[in-house]
C-alpha positions in Angstrom: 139.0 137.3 66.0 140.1 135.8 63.0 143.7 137.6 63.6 143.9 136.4 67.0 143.2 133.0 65.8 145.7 133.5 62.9 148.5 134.3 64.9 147.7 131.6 67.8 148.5 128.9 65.3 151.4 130.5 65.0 152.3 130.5 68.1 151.5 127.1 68.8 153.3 125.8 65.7 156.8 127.8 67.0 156.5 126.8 70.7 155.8 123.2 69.6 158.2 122.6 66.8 160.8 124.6 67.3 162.7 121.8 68.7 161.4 119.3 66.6 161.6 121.0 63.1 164.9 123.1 63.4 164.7 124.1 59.9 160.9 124.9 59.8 160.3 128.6 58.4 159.0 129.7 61.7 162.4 129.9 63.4 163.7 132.7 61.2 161.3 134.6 64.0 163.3 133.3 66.3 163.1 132.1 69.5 160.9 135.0 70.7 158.4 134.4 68.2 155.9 132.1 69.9 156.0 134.8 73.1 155.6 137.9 70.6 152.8 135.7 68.6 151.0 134.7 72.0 150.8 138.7 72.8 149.5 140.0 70.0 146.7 137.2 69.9 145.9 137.5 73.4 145.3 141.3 72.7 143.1 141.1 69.1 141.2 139.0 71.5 141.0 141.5 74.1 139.5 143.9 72.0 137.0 141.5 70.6 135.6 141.3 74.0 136.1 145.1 74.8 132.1 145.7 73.7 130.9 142.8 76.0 133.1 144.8 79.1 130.2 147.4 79.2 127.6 144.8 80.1 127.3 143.7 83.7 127.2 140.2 82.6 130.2 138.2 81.7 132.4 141.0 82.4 134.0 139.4 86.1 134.9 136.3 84.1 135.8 138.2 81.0 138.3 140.2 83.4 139.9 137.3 85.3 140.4 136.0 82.7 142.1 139.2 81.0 144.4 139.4 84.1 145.7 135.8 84.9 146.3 136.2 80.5 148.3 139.2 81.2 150.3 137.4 84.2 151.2 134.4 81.8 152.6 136.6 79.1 154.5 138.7 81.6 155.4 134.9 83.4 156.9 133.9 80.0 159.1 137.4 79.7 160.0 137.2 83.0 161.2 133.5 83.7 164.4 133.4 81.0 165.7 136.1 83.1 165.8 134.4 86.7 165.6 131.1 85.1 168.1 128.8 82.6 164.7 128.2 80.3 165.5 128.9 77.0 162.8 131.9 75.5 161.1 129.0 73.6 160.3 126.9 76.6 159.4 130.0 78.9 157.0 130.7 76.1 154.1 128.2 77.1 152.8 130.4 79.8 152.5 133.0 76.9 150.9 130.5 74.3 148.5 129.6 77.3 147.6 132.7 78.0 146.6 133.6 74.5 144.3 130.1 73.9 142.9 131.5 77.8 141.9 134.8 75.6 140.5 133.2 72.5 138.5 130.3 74.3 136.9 133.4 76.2 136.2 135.4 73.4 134.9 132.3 71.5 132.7 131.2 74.3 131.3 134.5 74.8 130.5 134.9 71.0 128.9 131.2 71.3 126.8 131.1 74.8 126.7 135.2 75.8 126.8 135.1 79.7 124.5 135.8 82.5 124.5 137.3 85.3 122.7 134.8 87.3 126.2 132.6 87.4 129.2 134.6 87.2 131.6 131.2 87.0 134.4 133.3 89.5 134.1 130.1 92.3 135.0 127.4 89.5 137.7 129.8 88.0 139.0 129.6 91.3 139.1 126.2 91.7 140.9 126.0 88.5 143.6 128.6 89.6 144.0 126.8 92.8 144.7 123.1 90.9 146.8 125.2 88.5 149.2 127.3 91.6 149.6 123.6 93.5 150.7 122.0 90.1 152.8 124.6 90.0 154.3 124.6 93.2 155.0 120.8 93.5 156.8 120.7 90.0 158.5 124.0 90.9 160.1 121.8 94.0 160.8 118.5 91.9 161.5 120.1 88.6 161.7 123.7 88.1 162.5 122.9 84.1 158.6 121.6 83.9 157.1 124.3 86.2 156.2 126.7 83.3 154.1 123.6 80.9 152.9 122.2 84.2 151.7 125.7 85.6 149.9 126.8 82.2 148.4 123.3 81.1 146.6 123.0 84.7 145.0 126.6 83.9 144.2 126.1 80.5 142.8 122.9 80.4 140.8 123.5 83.9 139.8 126.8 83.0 135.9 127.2 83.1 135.3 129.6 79.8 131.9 128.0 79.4 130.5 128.7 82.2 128.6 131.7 82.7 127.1 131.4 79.6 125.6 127.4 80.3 122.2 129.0 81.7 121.3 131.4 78.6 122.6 128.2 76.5 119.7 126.3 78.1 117.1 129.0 78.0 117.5 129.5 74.0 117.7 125.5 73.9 113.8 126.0 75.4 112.2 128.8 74.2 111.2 126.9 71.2 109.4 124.5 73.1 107.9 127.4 75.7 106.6 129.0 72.4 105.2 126.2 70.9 103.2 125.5 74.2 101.7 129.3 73.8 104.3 131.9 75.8 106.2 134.0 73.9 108.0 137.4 74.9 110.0 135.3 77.1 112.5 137.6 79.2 115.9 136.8 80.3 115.9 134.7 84.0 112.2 133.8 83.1 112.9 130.1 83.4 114.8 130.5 86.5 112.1 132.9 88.2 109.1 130.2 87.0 111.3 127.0 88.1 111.8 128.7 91.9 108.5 129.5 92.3 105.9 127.8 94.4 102.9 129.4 94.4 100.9 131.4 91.6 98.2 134.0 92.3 95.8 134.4 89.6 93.5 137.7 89.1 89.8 137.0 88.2 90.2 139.0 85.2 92.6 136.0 83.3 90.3 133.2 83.9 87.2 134.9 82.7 86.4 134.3 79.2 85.2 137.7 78.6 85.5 141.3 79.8 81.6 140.8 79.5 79.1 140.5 82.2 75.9 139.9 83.3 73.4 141.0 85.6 72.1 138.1 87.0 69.8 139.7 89.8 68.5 143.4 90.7 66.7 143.0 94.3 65.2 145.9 95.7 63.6 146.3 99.3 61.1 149.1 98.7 61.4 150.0 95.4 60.5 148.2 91.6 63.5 146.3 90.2 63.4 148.9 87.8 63.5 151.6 90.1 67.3 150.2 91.9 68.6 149.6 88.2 67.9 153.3 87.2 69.7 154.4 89.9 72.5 151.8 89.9 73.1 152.7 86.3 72.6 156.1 86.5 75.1 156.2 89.2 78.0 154.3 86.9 76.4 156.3 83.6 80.2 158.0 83.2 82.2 154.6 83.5 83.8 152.2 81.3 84.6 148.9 83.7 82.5 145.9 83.2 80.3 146.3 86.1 79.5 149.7 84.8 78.6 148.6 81.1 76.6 145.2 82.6 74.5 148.0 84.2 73.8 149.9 81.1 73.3 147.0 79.1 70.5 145.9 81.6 68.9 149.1 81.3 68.7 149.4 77.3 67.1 146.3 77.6 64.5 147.4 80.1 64.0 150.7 78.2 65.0 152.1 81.9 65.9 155.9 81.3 69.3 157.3 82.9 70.5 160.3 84.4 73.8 161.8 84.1 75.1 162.3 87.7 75.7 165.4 89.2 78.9 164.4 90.8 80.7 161.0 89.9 83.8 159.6 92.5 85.0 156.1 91.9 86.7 153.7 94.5 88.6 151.4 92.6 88.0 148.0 93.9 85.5 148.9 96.0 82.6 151.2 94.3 81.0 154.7 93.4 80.1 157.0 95.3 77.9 159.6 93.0 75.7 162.7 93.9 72.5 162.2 91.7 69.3 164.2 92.2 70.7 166.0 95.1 70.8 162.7 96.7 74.3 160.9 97.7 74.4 157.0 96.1 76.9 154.5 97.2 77.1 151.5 94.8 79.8 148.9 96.3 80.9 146.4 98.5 80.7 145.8 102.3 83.6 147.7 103.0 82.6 150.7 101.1 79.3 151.0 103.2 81.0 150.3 106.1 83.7 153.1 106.0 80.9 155.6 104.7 79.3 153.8 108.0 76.7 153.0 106.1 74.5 149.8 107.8 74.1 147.0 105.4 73.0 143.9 107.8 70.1 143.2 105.6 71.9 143.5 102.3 74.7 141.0 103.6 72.1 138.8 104.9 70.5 138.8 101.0 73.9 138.7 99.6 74.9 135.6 100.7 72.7 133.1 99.0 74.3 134.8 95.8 78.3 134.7 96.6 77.6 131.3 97.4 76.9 130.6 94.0 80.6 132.6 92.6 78.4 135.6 91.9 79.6 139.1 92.6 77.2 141.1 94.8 77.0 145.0 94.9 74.8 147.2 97.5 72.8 149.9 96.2 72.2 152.8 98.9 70.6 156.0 98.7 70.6 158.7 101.0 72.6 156.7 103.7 70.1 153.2 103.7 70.7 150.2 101.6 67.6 150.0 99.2 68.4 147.0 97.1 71.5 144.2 95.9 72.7 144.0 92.4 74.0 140.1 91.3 76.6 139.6 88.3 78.1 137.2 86.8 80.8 136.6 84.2 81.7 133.5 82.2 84.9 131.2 83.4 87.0 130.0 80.7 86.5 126.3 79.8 89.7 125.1 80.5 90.7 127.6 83.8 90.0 124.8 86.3 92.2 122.4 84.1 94.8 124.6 84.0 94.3 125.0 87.8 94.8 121.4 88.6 97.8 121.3 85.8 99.4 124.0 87.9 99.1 122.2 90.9 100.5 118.9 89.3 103.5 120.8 88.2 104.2 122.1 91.6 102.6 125.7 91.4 99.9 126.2 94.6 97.4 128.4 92.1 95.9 131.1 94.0 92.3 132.9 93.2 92.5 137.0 93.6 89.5 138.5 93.3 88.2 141.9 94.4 84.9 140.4 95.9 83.4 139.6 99.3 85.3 136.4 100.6 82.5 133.9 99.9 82.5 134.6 96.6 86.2 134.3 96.3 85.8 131.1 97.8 83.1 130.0 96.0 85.2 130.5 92.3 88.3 129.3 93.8 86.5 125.9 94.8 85.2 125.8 91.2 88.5 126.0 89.8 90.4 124.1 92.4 92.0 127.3 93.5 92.6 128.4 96.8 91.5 132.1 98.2 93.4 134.1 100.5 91.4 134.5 103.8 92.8 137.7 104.5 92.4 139.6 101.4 92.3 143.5 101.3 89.8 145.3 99.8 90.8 147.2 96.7 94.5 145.5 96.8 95.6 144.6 93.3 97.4 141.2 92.9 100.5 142.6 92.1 100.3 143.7 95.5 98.7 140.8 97.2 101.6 138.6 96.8 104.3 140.6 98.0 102.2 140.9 101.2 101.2 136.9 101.4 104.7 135.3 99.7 108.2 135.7 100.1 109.8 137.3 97.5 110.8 134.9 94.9 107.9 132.4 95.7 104.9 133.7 93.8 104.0 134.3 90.2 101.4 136.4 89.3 99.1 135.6 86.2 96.8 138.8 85.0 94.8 139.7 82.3 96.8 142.6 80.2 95.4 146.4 80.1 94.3 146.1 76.2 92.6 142.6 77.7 94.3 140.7 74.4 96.7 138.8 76.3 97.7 136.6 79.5 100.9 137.8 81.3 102.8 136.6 83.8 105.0 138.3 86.4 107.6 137.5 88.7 106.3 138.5 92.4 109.3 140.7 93.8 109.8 144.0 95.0 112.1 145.0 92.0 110.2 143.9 89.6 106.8 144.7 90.4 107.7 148.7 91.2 105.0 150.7 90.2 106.2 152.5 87.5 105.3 152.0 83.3 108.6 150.0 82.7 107.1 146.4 84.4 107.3 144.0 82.1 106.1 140.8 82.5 108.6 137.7 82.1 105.7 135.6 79.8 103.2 136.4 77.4 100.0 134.6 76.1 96.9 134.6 74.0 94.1 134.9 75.9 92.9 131.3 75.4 96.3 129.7 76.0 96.0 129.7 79.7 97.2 126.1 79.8 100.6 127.4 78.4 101.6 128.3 81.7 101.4 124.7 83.5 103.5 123.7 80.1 106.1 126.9 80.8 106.9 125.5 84.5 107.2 121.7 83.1 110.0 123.1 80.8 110.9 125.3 83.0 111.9 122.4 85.7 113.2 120.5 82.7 115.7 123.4 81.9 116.8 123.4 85.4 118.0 119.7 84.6 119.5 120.7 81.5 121.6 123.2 83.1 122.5 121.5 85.7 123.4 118.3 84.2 126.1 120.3 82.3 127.3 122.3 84.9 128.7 119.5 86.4 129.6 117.6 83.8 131.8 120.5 81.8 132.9 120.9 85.7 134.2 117.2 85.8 135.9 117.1 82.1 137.8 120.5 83.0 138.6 119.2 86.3 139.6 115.6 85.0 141.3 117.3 81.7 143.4 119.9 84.4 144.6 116.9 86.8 146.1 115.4 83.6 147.6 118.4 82.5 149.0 118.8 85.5 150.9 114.9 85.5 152.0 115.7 82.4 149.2 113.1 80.7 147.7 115.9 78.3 149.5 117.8 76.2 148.6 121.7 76.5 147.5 121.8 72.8 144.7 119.7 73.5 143.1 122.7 74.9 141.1 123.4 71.7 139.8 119.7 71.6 139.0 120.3 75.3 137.3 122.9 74.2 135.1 121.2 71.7 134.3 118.3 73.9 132.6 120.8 76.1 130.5 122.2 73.5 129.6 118.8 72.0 128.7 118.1 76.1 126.3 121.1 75.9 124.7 120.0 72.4 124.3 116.3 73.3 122.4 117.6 76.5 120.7 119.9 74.6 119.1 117.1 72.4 118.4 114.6 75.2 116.6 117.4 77.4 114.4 119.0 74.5 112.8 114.8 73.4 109.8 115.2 73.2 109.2 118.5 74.8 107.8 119.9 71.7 104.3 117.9 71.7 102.8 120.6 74.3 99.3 120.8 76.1 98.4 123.2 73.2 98.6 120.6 70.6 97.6 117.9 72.4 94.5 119.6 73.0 93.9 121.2 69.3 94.4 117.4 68.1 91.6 116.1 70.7 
């Protein structure tokens, strides 16, 4: 890179002075040397960009760019021979074509693209201006065709511009971690700005894995009786439910039995053979697929979902003898976070795997809403490609080792079930309120990059009409060039005030 640069100012200095400075020490190249210098900068250039060529990103600009380089070096050998330019006039197009290279390779080494704006429509915007410029001085004044043709490129030419979203995501991510998410993919800003809705698993707002059994109601038997067997049932299992169970039982000094034959449902229940007798531990849907009649159960049952409690039948031998009641602990500041959510323009959503008045019942304590048509044993990575577009939903869960919050991007490529998943944003467990914070910056970042889009848009534009009447000089590409990074960094500082000051610290300094 430094070659290239080396060698452009050589260029430039030939093709500038030579008329000028007829004795300066560059014309003992002569007359080809700003042409010959233009090449061989344009090509140390190339092959600083040759290990960004393997990564989809960048790499449609990176090779327009290439070609319309290698047309103005070609346009500059060409155009002595059909033309009466001299070689040091025709040369322009050549010293263009390198400062098209270098800009590239600088702006890629600066801002590295992605994918998510290629910049190809504005490059042809800029090749349009340049091929009109061309063709109306080619009709008044051939003699200026080649400086008019190559200053409308280079000064319009969008090198910037894939590379303005990743800009604004590393301008953020200081303030995203600050608010509590961290592990911050590539396009999570984008994915969290665009969505509208956010389904949250029950597991991320609890404060705990822990919980409790809250009530053990039998119909024929002692309370201690149903918690045996409930217990016994779930005595090889290592879920909450099964563990709240056990708990209960050490406590009651209830013995257990190891069951004979042990077959879990997840999301739904156990089914286990204990004492030559089948017991189904689960929800309404699990008795109702083993056609099991639970119309007293349910009638018990819902007194307790009323109250955000989940509720488990007990049956033995094909009748319901008795409900089981537990609860967990919600996080202090989950229905905060729910309403912060909502004020940032995220609909939060309450997944749970229980009957649909409890689900209800939590989501109203939260502020939440519940999907009425929920299926039993769905996960809700798989609830919101059924209930949103693709695109629309984020999903907040509670991680496998249960030590963090993460947050994925509902759609079909990214939520394949396979181990390589990853979620766009991570969390401690007690920072739920860093999500609201991720989609205010996220929206704010969306400004950012949108602000400079268009204004880099209008000073290449503006810079490329002036070019073109001959106003601007074609060495000014390199201050052009600088004005557009300066743009980037001055919108980088007004877009990050006070951002930095997030929930999190806000609420560590109350």
């Amino acid at each position: 890179m430094c070659a290239s640069l080396g060698l452009m100012i050589c260029a430039i200095l030939t093709a500038g002075w030579v008329d000028t400075a007829p004795s300066d020490p560059l014309r003992m190249f002569g007359d080809y040397s700003a042409p010959v210098f233009s090449m061989f900068s344009a090509i140390f250039a190339f092959l600083a960009l040759c290990s960004r060529l393997t990564e989809p990103a960048g790499r449609p600009m990176t090779l327009l760019t290439s070609g319309l380089s290698l047309f103005l070096l070609l346009l500059a050998a060409v155009l002595p021979a059909v033309t009466d330019l001299h070689m040091h006039e025709a040369g322009i197009p050549a010293v263009a074509g390198a400062c098209l290279m270098i800009q590239r390779s600088a702006g890629i080494a600066l801002l590295p693209a992605r994918g998510d704006r290629s910049g190809l429509p504005e490059a042809a915007g800029s090749v349009g201006l340049a091929a009109g410029t061309g063709s109306l001085w080619l009709a008044l004044d051939p003699v200026v065709f080649p400086l008019a043709f190559a200053t409308a490129l280079l000064l319009s030419w969008p090198c910037l511009f894939d590379g303005i979203n990743a800009f604004a995501d590393r301008v953020f991510y200081r303030a995203a971690a600050a608010a509590g998410a961290r592990d911050l993919v590539p396009g999570a800003f984008p994915a969290v700005a665009r969505a509208r809705h956010i389904l949250v698993d029950k597991a991320a707002i609890m404060s705990g894995p822990d919980l409790m059994v809250s009530n053990v109601m039998a119909f024929n038997n002692e309370p201690r009786t149903l918690l045996a067997v409930a217990a016994s049932a779930e005595a090889l299992a290592t879920h909450p439910v099964a563990l709240a169970l056990r708990q209960l039982a050490v406590q009651w000094r209830v013995a257990l039995k190891t069951p004979d034959r042990y077959e879990p449902e997840p999301g739904l229940g156990v089914v286990a053979l204990l004492g030559g007798q089948t017991v189904v531990l689960g929800t309404p849907d699990l008795l109702k697929r083993l056609q099991i009649d639970s119309f007293t159960a349910d009638a018990i049952a819902r007194s307790l979902e009323a109250d955000g409690k989940t509720v488990l039948r007990v049956a033995v031998g094909g009748r319901v003898v008795g409900v089981l009641g537990l609860e967990g602990t919600l996080r202090q500041d989950a229905g905060v976070a729910g309403r912060a959510l909502r004020d940032e323009g995220l609909e939060p959503w309450l997944h749970t795997n229980d009957s649909l008045k409890t689900g209800e019942a939590l989501a109203e304590m939260l502020g939440m809403k519940t999907p009425a048509d929920a299926v039993p044993g769905e996960t809700a990575a798989d609830a919101s490609l059924r209930l949103f577009e693709p695109g629309e939903c984020l999903v907040l869960s509670l991680s496998a080792d249960r030590q963090a919050l993460e947050l994925f991007e509902a759609a079909p490529s990214v939520l394949e079930r396979d181990d390589e998943v990853r979620p766009i944003a991570v969390s401690d467990c007690e920072d739920i309120g860093a999500f609201p914070a991720l989609k205010a910056l996220a929206s704010r970042r969306d400004q950012l990059a949108l602000r400079a889009r268009r204004t880099l848009l209008a000073l290449w534009a503006g810079c490329g009409v002036l070019g073109a009447a001959g106003l601007l000089s074609i060495f000014f590409a390199p201050i052009v060039f600088g004005a557009a990074l300066a743009a980037l960094l001055l919108y980088a500082r007004i877009s990050v005030a006070g951002a930095f000051p997030t929930p999190r610290r806000d609420q560590e300094s109350q």
